[in-house]
C-alpha positions as CSV (number, residue, x, y, z in Angstrom):
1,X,150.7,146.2,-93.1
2,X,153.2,145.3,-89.8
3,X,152.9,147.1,-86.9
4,X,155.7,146.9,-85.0
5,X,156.1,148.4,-81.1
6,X,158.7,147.6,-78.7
7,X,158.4,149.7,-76.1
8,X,159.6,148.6,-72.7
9,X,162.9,149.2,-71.4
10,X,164.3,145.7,-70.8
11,X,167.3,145.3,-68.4
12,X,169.3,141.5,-69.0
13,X,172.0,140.6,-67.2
14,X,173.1,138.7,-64.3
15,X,172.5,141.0,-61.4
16,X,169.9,143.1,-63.1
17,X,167.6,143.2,-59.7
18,X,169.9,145.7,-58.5
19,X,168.6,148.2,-60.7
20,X,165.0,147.3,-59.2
21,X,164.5,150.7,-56.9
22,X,165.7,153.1,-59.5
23,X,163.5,152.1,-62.1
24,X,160.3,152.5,-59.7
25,X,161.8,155.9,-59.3
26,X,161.7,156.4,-62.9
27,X,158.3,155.0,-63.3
28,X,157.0,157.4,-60.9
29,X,156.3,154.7,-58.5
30,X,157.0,155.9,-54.6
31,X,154.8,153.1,-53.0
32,X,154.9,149.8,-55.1
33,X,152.9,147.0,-54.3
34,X,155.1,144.1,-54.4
35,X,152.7,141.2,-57.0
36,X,153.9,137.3,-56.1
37,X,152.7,134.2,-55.0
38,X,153.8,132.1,-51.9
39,X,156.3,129.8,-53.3
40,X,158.5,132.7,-54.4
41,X,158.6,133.9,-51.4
42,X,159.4,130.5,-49.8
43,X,162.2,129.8,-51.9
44,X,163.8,133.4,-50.7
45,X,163.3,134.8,-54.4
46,X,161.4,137.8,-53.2
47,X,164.3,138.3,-50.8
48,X,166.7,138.6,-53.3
49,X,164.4,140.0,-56.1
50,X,163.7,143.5,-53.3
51,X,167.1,143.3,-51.8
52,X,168.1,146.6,-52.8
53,X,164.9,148.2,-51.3
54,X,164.8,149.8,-47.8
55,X,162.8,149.4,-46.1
56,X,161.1,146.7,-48.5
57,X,157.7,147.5,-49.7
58,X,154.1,145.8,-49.1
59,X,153.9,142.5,-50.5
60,X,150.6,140.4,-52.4
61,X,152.0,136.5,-52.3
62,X,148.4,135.0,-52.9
63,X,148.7,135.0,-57.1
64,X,146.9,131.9,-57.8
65,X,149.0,129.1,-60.6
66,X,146.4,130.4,-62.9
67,X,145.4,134.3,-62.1
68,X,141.5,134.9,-61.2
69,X,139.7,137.8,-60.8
70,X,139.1,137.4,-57.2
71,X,142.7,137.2,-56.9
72,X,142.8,140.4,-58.4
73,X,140.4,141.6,-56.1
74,X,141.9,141.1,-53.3
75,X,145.2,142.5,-54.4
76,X,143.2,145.9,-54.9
77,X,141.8,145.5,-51.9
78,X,145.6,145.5,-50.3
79,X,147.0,148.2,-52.7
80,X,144.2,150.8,-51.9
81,X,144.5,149.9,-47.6
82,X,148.6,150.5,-48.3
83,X,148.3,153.4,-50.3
84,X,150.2,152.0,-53.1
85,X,150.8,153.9,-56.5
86,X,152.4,150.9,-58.7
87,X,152.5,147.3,-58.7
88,X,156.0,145.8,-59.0
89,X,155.1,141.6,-60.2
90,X,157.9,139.4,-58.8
91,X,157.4,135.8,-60.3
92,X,156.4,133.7,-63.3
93,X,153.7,134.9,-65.9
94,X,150.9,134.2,-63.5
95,X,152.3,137.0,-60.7
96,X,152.9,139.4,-64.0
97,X,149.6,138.8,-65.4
98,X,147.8,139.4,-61.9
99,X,149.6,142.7,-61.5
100,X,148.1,143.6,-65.1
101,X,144.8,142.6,-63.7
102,X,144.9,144.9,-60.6
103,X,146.5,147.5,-62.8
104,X,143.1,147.4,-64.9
105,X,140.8,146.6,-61.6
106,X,142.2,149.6,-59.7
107,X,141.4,152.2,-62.3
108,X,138.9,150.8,-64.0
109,X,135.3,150.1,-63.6
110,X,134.0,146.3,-62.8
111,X,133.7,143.8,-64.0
112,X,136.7,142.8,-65.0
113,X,135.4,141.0,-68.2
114,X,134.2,144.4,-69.5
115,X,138.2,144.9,-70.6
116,X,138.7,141.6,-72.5
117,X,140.0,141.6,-75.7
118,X,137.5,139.0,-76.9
119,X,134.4,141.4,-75.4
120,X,135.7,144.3,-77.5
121,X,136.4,146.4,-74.3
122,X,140.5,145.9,-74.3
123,X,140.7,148.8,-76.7
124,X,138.3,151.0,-74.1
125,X,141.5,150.1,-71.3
126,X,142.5,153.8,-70.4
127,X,146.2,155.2,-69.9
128,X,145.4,155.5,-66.5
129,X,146.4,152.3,-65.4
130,X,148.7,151.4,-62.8
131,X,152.6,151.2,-63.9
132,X,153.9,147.8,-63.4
133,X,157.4,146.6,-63.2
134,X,157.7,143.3,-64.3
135,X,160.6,141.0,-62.5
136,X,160.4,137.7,-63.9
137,X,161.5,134.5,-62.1
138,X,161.1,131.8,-64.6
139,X,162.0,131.7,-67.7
140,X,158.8,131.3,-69.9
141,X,155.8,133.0,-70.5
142,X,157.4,136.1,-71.3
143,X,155.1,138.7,-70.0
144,X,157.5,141.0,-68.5
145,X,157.7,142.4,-72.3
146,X,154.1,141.8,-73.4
147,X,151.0,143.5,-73.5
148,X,148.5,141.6,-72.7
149,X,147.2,139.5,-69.5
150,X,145.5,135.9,-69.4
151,X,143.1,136.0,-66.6
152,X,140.6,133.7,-65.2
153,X,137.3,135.5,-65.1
154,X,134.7,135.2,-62.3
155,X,132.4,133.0,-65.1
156,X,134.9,130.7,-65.1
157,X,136.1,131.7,-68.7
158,X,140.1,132.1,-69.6
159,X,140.4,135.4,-71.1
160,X,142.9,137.3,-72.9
161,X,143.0,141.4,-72.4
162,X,145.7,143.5,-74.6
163,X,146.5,146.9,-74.5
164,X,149.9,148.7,-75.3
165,X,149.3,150.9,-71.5
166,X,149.5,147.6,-70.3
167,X,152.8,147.0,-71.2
168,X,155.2,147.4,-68.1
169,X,157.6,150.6,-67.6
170,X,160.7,148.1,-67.2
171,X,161.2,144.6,-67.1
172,X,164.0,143.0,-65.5
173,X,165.7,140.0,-66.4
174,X,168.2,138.5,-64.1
175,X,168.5,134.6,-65.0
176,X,170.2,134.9,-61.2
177,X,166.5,134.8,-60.2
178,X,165.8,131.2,-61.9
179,X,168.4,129.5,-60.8
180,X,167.0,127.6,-57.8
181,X,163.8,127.2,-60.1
182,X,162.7,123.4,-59.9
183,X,163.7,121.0,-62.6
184,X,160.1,120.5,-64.0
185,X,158.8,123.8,-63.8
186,X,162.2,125.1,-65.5
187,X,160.9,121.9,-68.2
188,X,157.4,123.6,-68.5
189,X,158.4,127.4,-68.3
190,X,160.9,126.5,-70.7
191,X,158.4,125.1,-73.3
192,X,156.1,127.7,-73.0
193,X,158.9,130.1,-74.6
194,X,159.9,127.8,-76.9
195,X,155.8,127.3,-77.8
196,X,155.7,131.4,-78.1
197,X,158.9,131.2,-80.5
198,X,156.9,128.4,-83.0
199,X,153.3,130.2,-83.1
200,X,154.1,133.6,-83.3
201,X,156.9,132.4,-86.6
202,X,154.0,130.2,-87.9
203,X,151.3,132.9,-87.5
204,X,150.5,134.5,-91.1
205,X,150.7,138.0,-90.5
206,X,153.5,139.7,-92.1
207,X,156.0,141.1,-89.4
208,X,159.6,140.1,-90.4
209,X,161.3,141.8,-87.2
210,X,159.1,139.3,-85.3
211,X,159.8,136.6,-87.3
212,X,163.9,137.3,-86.8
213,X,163.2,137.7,-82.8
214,X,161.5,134.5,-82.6
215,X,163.4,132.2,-84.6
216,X,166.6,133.5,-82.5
217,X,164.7,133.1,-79.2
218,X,163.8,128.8,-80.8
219,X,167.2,128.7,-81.3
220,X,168.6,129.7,-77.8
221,X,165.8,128.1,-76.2
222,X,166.0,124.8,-78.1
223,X,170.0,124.6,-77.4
224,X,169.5,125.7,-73.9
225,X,166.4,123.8,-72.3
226,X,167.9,120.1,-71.6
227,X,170.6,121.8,-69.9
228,X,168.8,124.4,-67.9
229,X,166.5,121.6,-66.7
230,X,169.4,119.1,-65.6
231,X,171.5,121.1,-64.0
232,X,169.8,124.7,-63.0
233,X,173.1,126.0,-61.7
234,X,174.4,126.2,-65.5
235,X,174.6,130.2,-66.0
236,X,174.4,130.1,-69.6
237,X,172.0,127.7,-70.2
238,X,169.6,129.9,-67.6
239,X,170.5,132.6,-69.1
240,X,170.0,131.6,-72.7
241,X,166.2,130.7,-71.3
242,X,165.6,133.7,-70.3
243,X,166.2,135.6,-73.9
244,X,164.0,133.1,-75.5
245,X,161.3,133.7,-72.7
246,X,162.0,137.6,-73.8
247,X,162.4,137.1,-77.6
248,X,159.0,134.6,-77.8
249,X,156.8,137.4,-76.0
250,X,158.5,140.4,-78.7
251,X,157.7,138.3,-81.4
252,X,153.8,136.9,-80.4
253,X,152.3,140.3,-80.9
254,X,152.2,138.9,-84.0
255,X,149.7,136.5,-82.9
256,X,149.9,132.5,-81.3
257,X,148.0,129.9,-82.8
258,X,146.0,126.5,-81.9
259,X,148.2,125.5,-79.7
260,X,147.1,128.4,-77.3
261,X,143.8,128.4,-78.0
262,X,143.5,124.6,-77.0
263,X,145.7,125.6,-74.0
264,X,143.7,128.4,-72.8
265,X,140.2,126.7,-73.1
266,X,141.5,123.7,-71.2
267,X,143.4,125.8,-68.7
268,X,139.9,127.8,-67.8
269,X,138.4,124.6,-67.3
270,X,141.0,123.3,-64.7
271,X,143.0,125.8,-63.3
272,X,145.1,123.3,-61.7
273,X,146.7,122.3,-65.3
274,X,150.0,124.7,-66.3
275,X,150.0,126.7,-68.9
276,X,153.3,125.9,-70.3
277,X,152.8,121.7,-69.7
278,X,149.5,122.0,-71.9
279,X,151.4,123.7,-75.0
280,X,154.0,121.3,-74.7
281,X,151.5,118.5,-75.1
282,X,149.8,120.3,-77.5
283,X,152.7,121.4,-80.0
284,X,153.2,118.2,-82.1
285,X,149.9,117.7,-83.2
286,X,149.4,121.4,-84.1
287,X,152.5,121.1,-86.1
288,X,151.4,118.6,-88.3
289,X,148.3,119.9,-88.8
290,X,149.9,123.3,-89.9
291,X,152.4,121.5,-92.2
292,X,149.0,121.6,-94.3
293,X,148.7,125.5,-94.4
294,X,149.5,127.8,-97.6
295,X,152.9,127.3,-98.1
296,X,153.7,131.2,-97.0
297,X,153.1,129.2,-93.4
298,X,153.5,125.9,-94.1
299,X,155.9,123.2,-94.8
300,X,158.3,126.0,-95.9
301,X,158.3,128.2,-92.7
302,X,158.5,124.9,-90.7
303,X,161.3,123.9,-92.6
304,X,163.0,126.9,-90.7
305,X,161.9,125.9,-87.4
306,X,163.7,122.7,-88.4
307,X,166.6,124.6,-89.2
308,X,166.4,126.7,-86.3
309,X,166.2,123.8,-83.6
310,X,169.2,122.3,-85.5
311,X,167.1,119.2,-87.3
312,X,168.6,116.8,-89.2
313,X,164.8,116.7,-91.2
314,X,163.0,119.5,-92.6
315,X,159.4,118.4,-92.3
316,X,156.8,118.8,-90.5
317,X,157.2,114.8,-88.8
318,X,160.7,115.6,-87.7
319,X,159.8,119.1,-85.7
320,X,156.9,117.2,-84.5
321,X,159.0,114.0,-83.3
322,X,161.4,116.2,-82.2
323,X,159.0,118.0,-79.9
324,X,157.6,114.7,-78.2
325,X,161.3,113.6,-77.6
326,X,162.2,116.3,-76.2
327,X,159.2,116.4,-73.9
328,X,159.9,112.9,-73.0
329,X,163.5,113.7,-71.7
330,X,162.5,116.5,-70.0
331,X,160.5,114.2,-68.1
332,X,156.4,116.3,-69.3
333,X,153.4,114.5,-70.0
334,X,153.5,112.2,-72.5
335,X,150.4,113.3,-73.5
336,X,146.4,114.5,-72.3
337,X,145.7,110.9,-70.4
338,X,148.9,111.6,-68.7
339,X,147.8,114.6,-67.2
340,X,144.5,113.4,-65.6
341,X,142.2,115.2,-68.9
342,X,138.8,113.3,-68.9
343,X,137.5,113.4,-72.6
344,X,134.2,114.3,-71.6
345,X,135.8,118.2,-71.2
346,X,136.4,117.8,-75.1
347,X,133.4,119.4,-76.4
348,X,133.8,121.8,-73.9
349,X,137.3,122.6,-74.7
350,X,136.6,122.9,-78.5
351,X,133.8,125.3,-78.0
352,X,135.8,127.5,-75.8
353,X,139.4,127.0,-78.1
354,X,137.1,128.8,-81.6
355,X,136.1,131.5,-79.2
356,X,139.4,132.5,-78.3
357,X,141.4,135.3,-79.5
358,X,144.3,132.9,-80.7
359,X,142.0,131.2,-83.0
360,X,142.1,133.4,-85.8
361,X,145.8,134.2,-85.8
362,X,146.9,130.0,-86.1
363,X,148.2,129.5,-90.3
364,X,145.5,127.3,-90.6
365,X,142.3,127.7,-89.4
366,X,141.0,124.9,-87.2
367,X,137.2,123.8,-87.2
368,X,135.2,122.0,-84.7
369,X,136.6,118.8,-85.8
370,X,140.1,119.9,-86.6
371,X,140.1,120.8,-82.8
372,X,138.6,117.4,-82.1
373,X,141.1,116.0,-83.9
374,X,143.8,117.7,-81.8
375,X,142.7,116.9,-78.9
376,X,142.5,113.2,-80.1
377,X,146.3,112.8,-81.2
378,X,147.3,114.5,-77.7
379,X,145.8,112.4,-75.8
């Protein structure tokens, strides 16, 4: 049976920032506490992102690259001193996610592991958390419009938590805002949506308006990402980014795959690693390792990724080639070794990738070796 929920009240346009005060009204929010990290406010993103506030509100611009739970600590920490009623995130999907995490943190009891999905407490996480407002300025991970949080917790482990209350009140999307985004992170950003738009149309469960979203979200993104990346001044390029960012989050609530399980064990190892570079990397082996799943989710449903991303071959080979040449113009990884990864992590990684709550949702389900395997033909 499909469950589908799409609840926030998404606002995409050129200029949508303006709207930014008026929907904290409506969310109730009278003190937000602006969520963001340092090099947004540096490039004079937040300026623009809160120019319609006056006076502007409190701002938290220590969000880690990958969000921990003492980051989140000491963003409580400032929202209790300021008296702050709502968290407004201003960034890519490491500022959203940390304003999910404080929005759990302030309300709820620690520690924060408690309210993981994969420690059974995400479905314990209570209506009264904190409304967010989620303002993305990369085009990417797609949390503005998603549920759940990926947080690094204080164990060290990279944990998933989900729950519909976490969903922000608005979330608005003003390619504007990504603009001066550098080349490479509008590369990796850009390949994490394009990674959500793959796994969630390759995961088995049946969900056909997810299926639609995300196959229309490959095709913008797919068309649009070369572009964005040479020249970020190109308005519809950056704007067709952003709808695949939005389309590949609405669709993943029907699950991610491999690819994100790999990427999220590896990322909890080493923080310093992005998100978005390591399922970029990732992709083409998981592909052709899928191409072997029933055919529901198989060669025939990659056959309309092919289709999607305008392929001259159906097959699992040409998605997969088409994936590693496209990472190689964009100028990514080429592969693992590339990226500084010391094999000895492996076993590591593959312990961590079967505990993870993407594991179970991938077409076909990876073992120990299948994951050993992976991490062998992305290296």
């Amino acid at each position: 049976m499909a469950q589908i929920l799409y609840l926030t009240r998404i606002e995409l346009a050129f200029g949508a920032r303006s709207l930014l005060p008026a929907e904290c009204e409506r969310a109730g929010m009278r003190r937000p506490l602006i969520v963001t990290d340092a090099g947004v406010r540096a490039a004079g993103v937040l300026d623009m992102a809160l120019g319609a506030f006056t006076p502007a509100p409190p701002v938290f611009d220590r969000t880690p690259p990958n969000p921990t739970e003492a980051a989140v600590r000491q963003a409580v920490e400032q929202l209790r001193e300021q008296g702050c009623d709502g968290l407004v995130a201003v960034g890519g999907g490491s500022a959203i996610d940390l304003a999910k995490g404080v929005a759990i943190a302030a309300t709820h009891a620690p520690p924060l592991k408690r309210w993981a999905t994969i420690e059974g407490g995400a479905g314990d996480i209570g209506s009264q958390v904190l409304p967010i407002i989620a303002v993305p300025t990369t085009a990417g991970t797609g949390s503005e419009v998603a549920r759940g949080a990926i947080l690094i917790v204080d164990d060290g482990r990279k944990l998933g938590f989900h729950n519909w209350v976490l969903l922000p009140k608005a979330a608005i999307c003003d390619p504007e805002l990504t603009l001066a985004l550098p080349a490479h992170l509008t590369a990796a950003t850009g390949m994490d949506a394009i990674a959500h738009c793959i796994e969630t149309f390759l995961a088995p469960a049946f969900n056909p308006a997810a299926d639609g979203i995300a196959l229309e979200g490959l095709r913008r993104g797919w068309a649009a990402i070369e572009r964005a990346t040479r020249d970020g001044q190109d308005r519809d390029a950056r704007l067709d980014m952003m709808c695949a960012s939005v389309h590949g989050a609405l669709a993943f609530q029907k699950g991610l795959g491999a690819v994100h399980s790999l990427s999220h064990a590896l990322g909890g190892l080493n923080p310093k690693l992005h998100h978005g570079t390591l399922n970029a990397v990732f992709l083409p082996a998981v592909i052709r390792f899928n191409a072997q799943a029933p055919s529901v989710a198989g060669e025939q449903r990659i056959a309309r990724l092919a289709q999607a991303m305008g392929l001259a071959g159906s097959g699992a080979h040409a998605v997969a080639d088409a994936l590693q040449s496209m990472n190689h113009r964009l100028g990514l990884p080429s592969g693992l070794a590339a990226m500084g990864v010391d094999p000895a992590l492996n076993e590591r990684i593959v312990e961590l990738a079967l505990l993870d709550h993407c594991h179970k949702t991938n077409p076909r389900i990876a073992s120990a070796d299948d994951y050993h395997a992976l991490l062998a033909a992305s290296r």
